[in-house]
VOBA-1610 file (N, C-alpha, C; in pm, whole numbers, padded with zeros to 5 digits, always signed):
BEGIN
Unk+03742+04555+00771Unk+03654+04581+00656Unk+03514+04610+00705Unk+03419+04704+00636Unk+03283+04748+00644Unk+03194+04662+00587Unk+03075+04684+00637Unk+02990+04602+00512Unk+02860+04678+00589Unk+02765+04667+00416Unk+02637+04753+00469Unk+02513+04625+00424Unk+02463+04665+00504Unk+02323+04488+00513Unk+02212+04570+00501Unk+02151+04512+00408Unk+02008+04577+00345Unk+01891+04516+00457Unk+01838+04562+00539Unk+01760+04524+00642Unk+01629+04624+00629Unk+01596+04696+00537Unk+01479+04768+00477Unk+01345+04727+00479Unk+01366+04613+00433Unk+01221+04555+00382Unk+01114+04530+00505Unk+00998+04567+00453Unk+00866+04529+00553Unk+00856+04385+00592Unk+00932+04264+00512Unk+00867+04159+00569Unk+00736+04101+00552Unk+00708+04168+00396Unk+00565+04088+00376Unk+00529+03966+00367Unk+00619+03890+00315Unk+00604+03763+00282Unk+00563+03672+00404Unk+00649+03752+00499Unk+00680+03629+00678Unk+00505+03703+00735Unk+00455+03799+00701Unk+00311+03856+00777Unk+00240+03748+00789Unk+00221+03724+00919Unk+00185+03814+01057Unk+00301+03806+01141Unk+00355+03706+01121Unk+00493+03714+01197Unk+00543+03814+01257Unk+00589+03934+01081Unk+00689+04054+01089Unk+00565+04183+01129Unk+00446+04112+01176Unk+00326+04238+01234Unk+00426+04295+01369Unk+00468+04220+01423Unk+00527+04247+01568Unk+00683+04222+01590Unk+00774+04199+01500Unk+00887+04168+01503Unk+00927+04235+01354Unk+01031+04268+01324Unk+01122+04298+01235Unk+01207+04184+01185Unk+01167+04148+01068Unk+01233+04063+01007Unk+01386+04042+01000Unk+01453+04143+01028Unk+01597+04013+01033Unk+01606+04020+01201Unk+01499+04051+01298Unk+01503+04007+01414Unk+01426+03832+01476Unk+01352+03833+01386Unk+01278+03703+01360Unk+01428+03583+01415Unk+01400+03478+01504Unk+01534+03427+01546Unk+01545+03300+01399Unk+01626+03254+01397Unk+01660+03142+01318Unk+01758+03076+01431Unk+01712+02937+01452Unk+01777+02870+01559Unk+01819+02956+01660Unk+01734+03014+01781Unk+01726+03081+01891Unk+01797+03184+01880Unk+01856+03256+01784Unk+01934+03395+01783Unk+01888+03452+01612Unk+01887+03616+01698Unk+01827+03701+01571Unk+01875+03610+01425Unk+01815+03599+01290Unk+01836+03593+01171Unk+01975+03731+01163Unk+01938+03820+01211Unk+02079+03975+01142Unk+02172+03911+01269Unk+02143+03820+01342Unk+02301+03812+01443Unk+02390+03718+01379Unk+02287+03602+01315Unk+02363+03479+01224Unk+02436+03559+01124Unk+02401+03604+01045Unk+02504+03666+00966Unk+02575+03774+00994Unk+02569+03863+01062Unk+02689+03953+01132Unk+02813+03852+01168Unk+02734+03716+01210Unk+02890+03597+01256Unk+02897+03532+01123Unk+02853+03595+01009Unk+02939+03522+00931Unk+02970+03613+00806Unk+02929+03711+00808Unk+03055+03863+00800Unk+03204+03860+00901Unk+03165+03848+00986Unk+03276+03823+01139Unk+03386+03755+01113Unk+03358+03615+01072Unk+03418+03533+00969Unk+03535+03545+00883Unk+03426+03652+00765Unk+03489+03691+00662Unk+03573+03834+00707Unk+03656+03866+00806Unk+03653+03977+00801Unk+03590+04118+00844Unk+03506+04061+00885Unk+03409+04230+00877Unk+03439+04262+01026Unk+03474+04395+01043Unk+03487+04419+01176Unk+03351+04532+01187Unk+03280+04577+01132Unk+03202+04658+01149Unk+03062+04718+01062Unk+02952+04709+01094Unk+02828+04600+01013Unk+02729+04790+01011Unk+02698+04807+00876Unk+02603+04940+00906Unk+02460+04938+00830Unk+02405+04882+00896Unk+02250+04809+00896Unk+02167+04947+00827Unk+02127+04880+00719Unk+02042+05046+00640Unk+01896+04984+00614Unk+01831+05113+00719Unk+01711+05028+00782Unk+01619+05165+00716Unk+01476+05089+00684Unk+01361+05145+00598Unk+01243+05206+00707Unk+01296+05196+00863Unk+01208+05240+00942Unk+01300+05240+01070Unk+01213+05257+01248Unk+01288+05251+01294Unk+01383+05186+01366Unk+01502+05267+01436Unk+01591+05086+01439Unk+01549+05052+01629Unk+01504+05114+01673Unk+01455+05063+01796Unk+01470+04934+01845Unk+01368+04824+01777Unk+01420+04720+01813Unk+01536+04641+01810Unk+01689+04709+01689Unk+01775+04608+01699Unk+01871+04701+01808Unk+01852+04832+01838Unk+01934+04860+01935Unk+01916+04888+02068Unk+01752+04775+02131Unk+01729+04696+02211Unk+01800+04579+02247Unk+01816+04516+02104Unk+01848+04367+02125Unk+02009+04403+02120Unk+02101+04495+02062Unk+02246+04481+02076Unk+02258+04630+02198Unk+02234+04676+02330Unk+02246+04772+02320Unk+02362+04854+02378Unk+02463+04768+02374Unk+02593+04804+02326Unk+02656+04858+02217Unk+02565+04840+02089Unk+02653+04902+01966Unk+02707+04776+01894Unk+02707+04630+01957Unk+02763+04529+01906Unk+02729+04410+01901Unk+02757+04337+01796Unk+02704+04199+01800Unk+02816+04119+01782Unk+02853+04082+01868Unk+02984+04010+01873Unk+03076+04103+01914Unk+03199+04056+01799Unk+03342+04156+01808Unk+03288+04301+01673Unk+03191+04255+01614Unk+03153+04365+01521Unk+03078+04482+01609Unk+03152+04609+01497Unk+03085+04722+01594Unk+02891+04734+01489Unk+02791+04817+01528Unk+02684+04804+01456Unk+02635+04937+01438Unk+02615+05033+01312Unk+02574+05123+01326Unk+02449+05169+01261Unk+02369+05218+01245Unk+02259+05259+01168Unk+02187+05366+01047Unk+02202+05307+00984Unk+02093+05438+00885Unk+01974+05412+00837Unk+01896+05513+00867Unk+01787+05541+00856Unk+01727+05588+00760Unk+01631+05562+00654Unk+01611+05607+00510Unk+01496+05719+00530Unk+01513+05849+00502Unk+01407+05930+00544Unk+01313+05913+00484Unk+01301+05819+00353Unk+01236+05711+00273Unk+01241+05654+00150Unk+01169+05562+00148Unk+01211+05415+00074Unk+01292+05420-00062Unk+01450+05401-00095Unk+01534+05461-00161Unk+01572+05331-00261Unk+01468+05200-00215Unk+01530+05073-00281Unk+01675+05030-00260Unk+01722+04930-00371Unk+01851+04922-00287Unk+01951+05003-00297Unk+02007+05021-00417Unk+02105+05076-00428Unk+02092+05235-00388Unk+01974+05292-00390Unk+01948+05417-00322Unk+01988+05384-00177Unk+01974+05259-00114Unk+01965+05223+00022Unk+02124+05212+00063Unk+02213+05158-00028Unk+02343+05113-00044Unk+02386+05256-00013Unk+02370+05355-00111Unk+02435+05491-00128Unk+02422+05596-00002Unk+02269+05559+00032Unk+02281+05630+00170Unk+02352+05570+00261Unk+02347+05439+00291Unk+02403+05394+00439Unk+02588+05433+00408Unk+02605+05394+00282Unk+02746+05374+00296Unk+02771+05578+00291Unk+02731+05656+00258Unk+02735+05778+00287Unk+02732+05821+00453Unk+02666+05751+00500Unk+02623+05788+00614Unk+02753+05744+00732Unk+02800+05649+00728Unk+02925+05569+00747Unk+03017+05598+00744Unk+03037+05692+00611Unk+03166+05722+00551Unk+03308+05661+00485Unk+03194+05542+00421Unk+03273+05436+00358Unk+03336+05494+00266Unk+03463+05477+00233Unk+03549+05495+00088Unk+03650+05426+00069Unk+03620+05314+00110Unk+03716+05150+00093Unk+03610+05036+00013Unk+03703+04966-00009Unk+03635+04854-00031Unk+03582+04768+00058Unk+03400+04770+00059Unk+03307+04698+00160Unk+03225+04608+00108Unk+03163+04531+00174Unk+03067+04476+00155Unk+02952+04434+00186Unk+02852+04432+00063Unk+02712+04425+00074Unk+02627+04278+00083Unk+02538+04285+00154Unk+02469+04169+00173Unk+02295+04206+00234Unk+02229+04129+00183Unk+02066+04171+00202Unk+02074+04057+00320Unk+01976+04122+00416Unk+01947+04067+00538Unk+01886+03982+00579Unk+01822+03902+00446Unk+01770+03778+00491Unk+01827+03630+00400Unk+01933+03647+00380Unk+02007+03534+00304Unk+02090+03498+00438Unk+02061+03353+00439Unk+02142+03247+00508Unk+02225+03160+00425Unk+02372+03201+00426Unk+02461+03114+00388Unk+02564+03082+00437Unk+02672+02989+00424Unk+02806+02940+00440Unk+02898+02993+00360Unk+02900+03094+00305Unk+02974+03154+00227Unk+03097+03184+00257Unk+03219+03205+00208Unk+03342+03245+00324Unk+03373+03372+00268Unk+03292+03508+00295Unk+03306+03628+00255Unk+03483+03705+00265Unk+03557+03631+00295Unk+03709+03667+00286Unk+03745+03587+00114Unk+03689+03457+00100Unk+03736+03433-00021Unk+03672+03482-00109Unk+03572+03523-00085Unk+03475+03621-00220Unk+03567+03785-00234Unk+03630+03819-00105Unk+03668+03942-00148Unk+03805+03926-00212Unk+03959+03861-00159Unk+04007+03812-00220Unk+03960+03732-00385Unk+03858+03696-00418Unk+03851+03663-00542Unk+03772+03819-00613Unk+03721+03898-00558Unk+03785+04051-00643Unk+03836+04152-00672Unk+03947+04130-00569Unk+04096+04165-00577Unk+04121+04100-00687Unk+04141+03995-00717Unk+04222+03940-00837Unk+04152+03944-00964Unk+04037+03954-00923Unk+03980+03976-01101Unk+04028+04169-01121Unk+04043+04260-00956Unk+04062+04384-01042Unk+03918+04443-01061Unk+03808+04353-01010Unk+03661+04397-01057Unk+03621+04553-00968Unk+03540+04646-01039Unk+03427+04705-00940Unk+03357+04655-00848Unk+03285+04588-00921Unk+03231+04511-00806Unk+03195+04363-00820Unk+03163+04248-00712Unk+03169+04109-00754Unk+03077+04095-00690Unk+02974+03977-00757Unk+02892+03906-00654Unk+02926+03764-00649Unk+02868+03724-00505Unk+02837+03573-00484Unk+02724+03521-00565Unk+02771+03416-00652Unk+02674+03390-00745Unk+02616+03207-00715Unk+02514+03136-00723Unk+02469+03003-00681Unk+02386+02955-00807Unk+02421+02854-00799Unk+02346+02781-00898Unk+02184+02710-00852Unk+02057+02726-00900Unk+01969+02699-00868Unk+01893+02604-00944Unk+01830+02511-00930Unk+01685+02454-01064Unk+01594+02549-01133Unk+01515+02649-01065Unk+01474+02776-01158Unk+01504+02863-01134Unk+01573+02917-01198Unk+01662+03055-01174Unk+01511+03173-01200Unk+01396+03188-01232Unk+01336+03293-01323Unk+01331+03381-01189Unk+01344+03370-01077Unk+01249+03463-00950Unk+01381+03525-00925Unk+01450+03496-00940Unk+01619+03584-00924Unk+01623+03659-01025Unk+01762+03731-01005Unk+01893+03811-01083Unk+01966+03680-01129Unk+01989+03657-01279Unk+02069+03587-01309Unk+02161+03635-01416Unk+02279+03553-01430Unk+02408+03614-01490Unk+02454+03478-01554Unk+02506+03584-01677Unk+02564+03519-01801Unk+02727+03529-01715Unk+02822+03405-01695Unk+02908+03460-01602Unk+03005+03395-01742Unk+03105+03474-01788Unk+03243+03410-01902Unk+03376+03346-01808Unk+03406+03300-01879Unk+03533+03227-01811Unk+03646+03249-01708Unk+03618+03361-01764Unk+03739+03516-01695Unk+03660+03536-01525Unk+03544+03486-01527Unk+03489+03538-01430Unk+03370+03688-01463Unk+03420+03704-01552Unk+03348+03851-01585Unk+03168+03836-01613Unk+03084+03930-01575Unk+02982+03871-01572Unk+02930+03968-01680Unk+02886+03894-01801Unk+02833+03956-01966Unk+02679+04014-01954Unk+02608+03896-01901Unk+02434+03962-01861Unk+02381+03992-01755Unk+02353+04090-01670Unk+02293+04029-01557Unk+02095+04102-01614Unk+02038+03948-01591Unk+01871+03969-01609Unk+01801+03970-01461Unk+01730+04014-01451Unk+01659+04050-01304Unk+01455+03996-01317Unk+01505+03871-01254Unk+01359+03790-01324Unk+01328+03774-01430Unk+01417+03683-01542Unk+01387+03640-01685Unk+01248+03584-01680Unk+01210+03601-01772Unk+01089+03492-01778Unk+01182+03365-01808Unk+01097+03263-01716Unk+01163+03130-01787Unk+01160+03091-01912Unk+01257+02977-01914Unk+01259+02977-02103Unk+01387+03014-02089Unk+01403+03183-02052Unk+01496+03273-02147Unk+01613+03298-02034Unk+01628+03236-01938Unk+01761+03226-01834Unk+01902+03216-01927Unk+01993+03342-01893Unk+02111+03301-01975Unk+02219+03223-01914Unk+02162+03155-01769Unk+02258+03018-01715Unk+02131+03006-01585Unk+02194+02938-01506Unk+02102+02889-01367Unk+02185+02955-01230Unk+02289+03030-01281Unk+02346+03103-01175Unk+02297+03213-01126Unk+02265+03250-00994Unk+02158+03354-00950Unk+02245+03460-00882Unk+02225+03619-00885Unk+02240+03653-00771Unk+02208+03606-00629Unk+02336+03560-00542Unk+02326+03544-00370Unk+02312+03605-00272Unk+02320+03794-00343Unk+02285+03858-00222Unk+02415+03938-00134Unk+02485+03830-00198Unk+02611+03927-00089Unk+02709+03961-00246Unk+02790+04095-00191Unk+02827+04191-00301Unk+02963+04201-00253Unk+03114+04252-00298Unk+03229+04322-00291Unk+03171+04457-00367Unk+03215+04577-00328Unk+03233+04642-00372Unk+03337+04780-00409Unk+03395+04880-00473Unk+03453+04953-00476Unk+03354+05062-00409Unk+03463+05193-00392Unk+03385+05297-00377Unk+03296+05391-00467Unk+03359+05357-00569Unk+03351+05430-00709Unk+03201+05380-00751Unk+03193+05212-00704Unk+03014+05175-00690Unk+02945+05346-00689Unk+02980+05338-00579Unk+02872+05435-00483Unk+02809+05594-00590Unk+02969+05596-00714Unk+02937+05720-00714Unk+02857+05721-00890Unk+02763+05588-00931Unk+02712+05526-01033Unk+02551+05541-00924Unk+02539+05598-00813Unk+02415+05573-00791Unk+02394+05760-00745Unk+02260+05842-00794Unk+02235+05962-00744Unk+02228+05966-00581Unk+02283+06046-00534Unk+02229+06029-00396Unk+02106+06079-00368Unk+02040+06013-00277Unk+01883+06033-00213Unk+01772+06028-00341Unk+01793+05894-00413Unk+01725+05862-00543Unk+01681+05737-00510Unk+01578+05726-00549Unk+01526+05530-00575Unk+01571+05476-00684Unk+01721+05429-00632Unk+01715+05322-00713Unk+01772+05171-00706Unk+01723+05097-00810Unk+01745+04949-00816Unk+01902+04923-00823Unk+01979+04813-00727Unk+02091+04802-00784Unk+02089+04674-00826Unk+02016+04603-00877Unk+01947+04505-00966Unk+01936+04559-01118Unk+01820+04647-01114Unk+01837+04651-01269Unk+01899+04847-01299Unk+01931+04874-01212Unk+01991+04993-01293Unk+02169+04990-01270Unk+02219+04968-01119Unk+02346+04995-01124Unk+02423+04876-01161Unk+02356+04744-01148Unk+02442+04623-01213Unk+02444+04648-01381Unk+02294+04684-01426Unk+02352+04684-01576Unk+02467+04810-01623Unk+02464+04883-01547Unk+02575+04983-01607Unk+02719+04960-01576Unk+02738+04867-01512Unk+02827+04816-01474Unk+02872+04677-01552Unk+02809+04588-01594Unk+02785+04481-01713Unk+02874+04582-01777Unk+02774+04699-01868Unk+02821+04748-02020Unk+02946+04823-02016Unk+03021+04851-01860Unk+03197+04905-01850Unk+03225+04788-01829Unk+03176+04624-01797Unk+03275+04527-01832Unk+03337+04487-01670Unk+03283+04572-01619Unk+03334+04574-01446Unk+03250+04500-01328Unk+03194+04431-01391Unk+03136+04343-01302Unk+03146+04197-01298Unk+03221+04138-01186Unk+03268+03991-01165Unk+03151+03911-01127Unk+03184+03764-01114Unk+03115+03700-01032Unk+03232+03583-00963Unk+03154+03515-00832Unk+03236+03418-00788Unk+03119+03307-00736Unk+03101+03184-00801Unk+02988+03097-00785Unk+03054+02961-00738Unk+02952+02962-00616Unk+02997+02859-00503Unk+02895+02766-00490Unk+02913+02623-00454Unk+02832+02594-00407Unk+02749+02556-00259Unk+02826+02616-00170Unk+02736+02659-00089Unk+02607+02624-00023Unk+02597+02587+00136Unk+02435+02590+00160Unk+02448+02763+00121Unk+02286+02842+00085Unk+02241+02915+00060Unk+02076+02888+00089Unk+01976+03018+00124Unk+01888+02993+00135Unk+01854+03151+00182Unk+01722+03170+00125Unk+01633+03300+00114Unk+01551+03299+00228Unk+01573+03315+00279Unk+01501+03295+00418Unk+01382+03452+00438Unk+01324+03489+00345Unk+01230+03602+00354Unk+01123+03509+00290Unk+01064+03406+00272Unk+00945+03375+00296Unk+00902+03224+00316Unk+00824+03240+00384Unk+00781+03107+00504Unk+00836+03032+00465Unk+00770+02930+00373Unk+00867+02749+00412Unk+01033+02777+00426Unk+01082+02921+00358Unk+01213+02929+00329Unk+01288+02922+00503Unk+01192+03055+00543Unk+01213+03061+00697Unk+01237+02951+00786Unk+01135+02873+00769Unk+01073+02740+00852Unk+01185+02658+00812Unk+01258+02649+00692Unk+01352+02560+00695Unk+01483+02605+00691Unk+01506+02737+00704Unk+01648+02775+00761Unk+01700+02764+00894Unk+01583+02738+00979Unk+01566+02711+01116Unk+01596+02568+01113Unk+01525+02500+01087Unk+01543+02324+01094Unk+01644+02304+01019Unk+01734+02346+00910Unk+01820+02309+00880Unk+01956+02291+00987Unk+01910+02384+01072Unk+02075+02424+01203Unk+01999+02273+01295Unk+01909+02199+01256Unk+01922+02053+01317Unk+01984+01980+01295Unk+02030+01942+01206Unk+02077+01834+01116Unk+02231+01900+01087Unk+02311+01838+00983Unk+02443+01875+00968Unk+02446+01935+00832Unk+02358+02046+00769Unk+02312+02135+00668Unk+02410+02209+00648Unk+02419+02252+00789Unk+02512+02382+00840Unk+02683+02392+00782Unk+02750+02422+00773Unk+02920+02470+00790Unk+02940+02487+00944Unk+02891+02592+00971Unk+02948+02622+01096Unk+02807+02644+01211Unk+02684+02647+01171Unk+02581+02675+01252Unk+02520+02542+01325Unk+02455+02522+01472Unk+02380+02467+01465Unk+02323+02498+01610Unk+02186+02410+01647Unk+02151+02470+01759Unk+02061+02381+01809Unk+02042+02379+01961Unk+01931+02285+02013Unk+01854+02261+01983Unk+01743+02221+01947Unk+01619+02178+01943Unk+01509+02276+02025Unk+01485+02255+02173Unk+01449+02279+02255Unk+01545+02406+02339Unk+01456+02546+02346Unk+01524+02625+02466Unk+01521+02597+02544Unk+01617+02610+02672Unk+01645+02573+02813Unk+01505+02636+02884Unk+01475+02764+02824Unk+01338+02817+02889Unk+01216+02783+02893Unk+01190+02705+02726Unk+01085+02638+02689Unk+01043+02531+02833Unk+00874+02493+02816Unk+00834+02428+02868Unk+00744+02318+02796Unk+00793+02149+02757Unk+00737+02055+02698Unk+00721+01966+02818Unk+00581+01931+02779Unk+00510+01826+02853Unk+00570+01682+02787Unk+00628+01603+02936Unk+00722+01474+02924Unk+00586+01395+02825Unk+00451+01395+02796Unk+00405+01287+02671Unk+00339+01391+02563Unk+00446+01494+02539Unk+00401+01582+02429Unk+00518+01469+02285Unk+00512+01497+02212Unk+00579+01450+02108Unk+00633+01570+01994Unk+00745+01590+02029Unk+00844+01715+01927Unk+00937+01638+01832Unk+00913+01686+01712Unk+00964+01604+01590Unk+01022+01653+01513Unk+01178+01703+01498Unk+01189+01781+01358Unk+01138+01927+01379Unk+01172+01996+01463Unk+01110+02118+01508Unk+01216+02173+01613Unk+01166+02326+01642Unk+01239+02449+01733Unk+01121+02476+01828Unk+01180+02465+01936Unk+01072+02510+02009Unk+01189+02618+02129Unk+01111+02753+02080Unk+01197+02880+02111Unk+01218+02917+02260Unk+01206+03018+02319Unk+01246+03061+02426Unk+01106+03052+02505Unk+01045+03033+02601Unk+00947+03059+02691Unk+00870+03002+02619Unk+00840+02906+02539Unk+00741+02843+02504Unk+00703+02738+02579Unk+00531+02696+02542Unk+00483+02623+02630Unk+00403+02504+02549Unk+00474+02372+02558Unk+00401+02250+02523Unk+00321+02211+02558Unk+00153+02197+02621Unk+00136+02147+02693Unk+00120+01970+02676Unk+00027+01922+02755Unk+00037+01764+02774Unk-00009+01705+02583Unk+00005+01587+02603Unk-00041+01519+02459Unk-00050+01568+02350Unk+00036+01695+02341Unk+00041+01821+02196Unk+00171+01775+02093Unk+00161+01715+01974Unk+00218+01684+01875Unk+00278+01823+01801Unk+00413+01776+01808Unk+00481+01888+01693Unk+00559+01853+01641Unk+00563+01907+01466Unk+00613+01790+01366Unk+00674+01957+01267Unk+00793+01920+01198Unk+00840+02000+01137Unk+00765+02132+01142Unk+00816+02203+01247Unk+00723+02334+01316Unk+00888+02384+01350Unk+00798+02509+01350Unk+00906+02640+01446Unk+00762+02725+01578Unk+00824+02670+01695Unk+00753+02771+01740Unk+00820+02879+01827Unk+00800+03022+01762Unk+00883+03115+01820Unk+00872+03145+01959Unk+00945+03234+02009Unk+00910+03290+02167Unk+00794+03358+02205Unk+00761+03255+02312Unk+00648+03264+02378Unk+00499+03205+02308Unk+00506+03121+02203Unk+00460+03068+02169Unk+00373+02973+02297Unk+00242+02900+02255Unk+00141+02846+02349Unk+00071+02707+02258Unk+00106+02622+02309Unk-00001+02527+02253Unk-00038+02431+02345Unk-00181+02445+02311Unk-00275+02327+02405Unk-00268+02195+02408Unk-00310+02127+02516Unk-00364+01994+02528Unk-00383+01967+02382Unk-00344+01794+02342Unk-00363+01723+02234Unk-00371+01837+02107Unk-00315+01954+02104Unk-00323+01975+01976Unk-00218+01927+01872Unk-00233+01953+01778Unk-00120+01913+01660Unk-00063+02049+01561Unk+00055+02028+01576Unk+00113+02144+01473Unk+00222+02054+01391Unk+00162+02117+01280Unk+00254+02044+01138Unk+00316+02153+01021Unk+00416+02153+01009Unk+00511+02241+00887Unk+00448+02394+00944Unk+00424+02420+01025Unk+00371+02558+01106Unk+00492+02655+01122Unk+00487+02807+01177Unk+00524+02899+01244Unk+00426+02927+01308Unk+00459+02921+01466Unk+00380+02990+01522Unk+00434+03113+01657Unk+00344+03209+01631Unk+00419+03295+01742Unk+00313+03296+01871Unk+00182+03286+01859Unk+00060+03302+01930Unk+00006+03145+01987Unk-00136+03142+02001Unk-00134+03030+02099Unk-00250+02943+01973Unk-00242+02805+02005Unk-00280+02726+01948Unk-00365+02651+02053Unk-00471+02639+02049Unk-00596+02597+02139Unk-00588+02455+02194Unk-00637+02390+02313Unk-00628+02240+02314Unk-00713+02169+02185Unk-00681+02047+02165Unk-00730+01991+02015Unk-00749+02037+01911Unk-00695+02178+01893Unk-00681+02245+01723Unk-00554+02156+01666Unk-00615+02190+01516Unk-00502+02077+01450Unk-00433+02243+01338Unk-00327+02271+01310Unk-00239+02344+01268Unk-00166+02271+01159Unk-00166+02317+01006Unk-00106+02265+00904Unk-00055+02399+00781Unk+00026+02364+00795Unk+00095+02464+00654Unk+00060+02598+00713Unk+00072+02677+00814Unk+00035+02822+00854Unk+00125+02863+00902Unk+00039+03024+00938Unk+00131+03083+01041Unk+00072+03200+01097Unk+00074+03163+01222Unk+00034+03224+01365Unk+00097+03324+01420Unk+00056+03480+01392Unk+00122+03564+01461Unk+00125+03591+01604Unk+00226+03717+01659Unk+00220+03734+01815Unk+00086+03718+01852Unk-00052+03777+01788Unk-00171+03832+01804Unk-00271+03724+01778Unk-00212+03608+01697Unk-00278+03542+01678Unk-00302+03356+01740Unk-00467+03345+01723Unk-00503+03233+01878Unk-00584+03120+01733Unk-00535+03043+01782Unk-00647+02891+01672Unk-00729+02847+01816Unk-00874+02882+01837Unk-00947+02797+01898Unk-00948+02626+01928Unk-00966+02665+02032Unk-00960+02473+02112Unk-01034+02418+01983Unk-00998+02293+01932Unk-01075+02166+01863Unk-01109+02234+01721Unk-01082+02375+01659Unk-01018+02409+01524Unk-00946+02362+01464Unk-00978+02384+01346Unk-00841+02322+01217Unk-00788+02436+01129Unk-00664+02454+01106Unk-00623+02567+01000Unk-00567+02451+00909Unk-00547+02500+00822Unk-00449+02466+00688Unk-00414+02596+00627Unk-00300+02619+00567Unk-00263+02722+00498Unk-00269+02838+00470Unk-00314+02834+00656Unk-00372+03012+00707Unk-00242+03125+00760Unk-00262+03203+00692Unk-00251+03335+00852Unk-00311+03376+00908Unk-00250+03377+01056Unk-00385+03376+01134Unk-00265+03507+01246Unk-00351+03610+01292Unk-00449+03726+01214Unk-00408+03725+01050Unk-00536+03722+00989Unk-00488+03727+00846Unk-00418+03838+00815Unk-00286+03858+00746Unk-00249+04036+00720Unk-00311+04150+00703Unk-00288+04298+00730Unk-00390+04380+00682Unk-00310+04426+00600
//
């Protein structure tokens, strides 16, 4: 089976981070964020992953440059520009030459999902197309769906105002689809498959859902990030989890690491506190500094104190500074 992964987006939310990295390259527990879920497409089935990318793909066919991530083969399309999703859907899977039943998934959702029982469950409903659907506390920042008994999904709203949610079940991001999807969207058009090709699909009655409960998690903006990472500490996971500390990293024996990732080539130095932090590769922190609920990619000064931020490749917190709730280079 195929599947096409929405990997488009600029990554504003993660900036400064995604200034120098591409967001589903960003690691989550020491391997790309797009490698974690290719292994759990892999999982479900998927023998072959076609990444529909909003710029160029350079860096991921650096990082696979075989063509593969795993046993999955990896191919690319390129949007000659910004087509949204389902414009994004229509090209890649054009480009591919999909005309089976595949599946879709946006590139920064981390879940346990078992994408073989989501497709098997729309086979049997017979649906066009099905989504993975999750139950949330405020549904308003999602796609949410009125889902009937049958499975059949009656509303789908795309950011209700609260109040007016017609359940707490959200779009998850990952999709079954037919081919016949494809031919409900213009080709080389912007458009939403949120609010234009799901509702036309609602009003033929052809749209399922299958709602799990599931870890799930949005991992496109910070604390979300910061804790899709620390979650592969603990036993959060289904099937993920991962060291603490890279073998490459370098922590000073009276540094203190707490509830944190400390990535590839990074450097602790002496008496430097780190407390529910991610610090990515090649990350730097000084003598006695402190980092708390942080990302950092850049260097953190001796005795700067680091809280609620985030530190790009480019970006340095001066010795004996304090941030709180910075980006640092601030975005442009």
């Amino acid at each position: 089976m195929r599947a096409v992964v929405l990997v488009g987006g600029f990554g504003t939310r993660l900036r400064p981070l995604t200034q120098s990295v591409p967001k589903p390259m960003l690691p989550i527990g020491h391997r790309p964020m797009i490698a974690r879920l290719v292994d759990r497409l892999a999982r479900g089935g998927v023998t072959e992953v076609v990444l529909a990318l909003g710029f160029r793909p350079e860096p991921f066919i650096e990082a696979f440059p075989d063509g593969r991530c795993g046993e999955v083969e990896l191919t690319y399309a390129v949007e000659p520009e910004p087509l949204d999703t389902a414009g994004a859907i229509r090209f890649a899977a054009d480009a591919a030459g999909i005309d089976d039943t595949f599946v879709v998934a946006n590139g920064d959702v981390m879940t346990d999902l078992d994408v073989a029982a989501l497709v098997a469950a729309h086979r049997g409903f017979g649906a066009e197309a099905t989504l993975h659907l999750i139950g949330v506390d405020d549904p308003s920042a999602f796609g949410v769906v009125d889902l009937s008994e049958d499975g059949r999904i009656s509303a789908f709203v795309e950011k209700p105002t609260p109040g007016t949610e017609p359940s707490n079940l959200i779009n998850a991001g990952t999709y079954v689809f037919e081919p016949s999807v494809l031919d409900r969207i213009v080709p080389g058009a912007k458009v939403s498959v949120e609010r234009d090709t799901f509702q036309h699909l609602v009003g033929d009655g052809t749209l399922y859902g299958m709602a799990t409960d599931d870890y799930w998690i949005d991992a496109g903006r910070p604390e979300l990030y910061r804790a899709a990472n620390l979650d592969l500490l603990s036993d959060a996971r289904r099937f993920d989890r991962c060291e603490a500390v890279s073998p490459s990293a370098t922590v000073a024996p009276d540094a203190t690491v707490r509830n944190s990732i400390i990535g590839d080539h990074v450097v602790v130095a002496a008496g430097a506190t780190v407390v529910d932090s991610v610090l990515l590769p090649h990350a730097r922190i000084g003598g006695r500094a402190v980092v708390e609920r942080s990302l950092v990619m850049g260097v953190v000064g001796a005795d700067a104190r680091l809280t609620d931020s985030m530190v790009g490749a480019d970006g340095i917190v001066d010795d004996g500074s304090v941030a709180v709730g910075m980006a640092i280079p601030e975005p442009s």
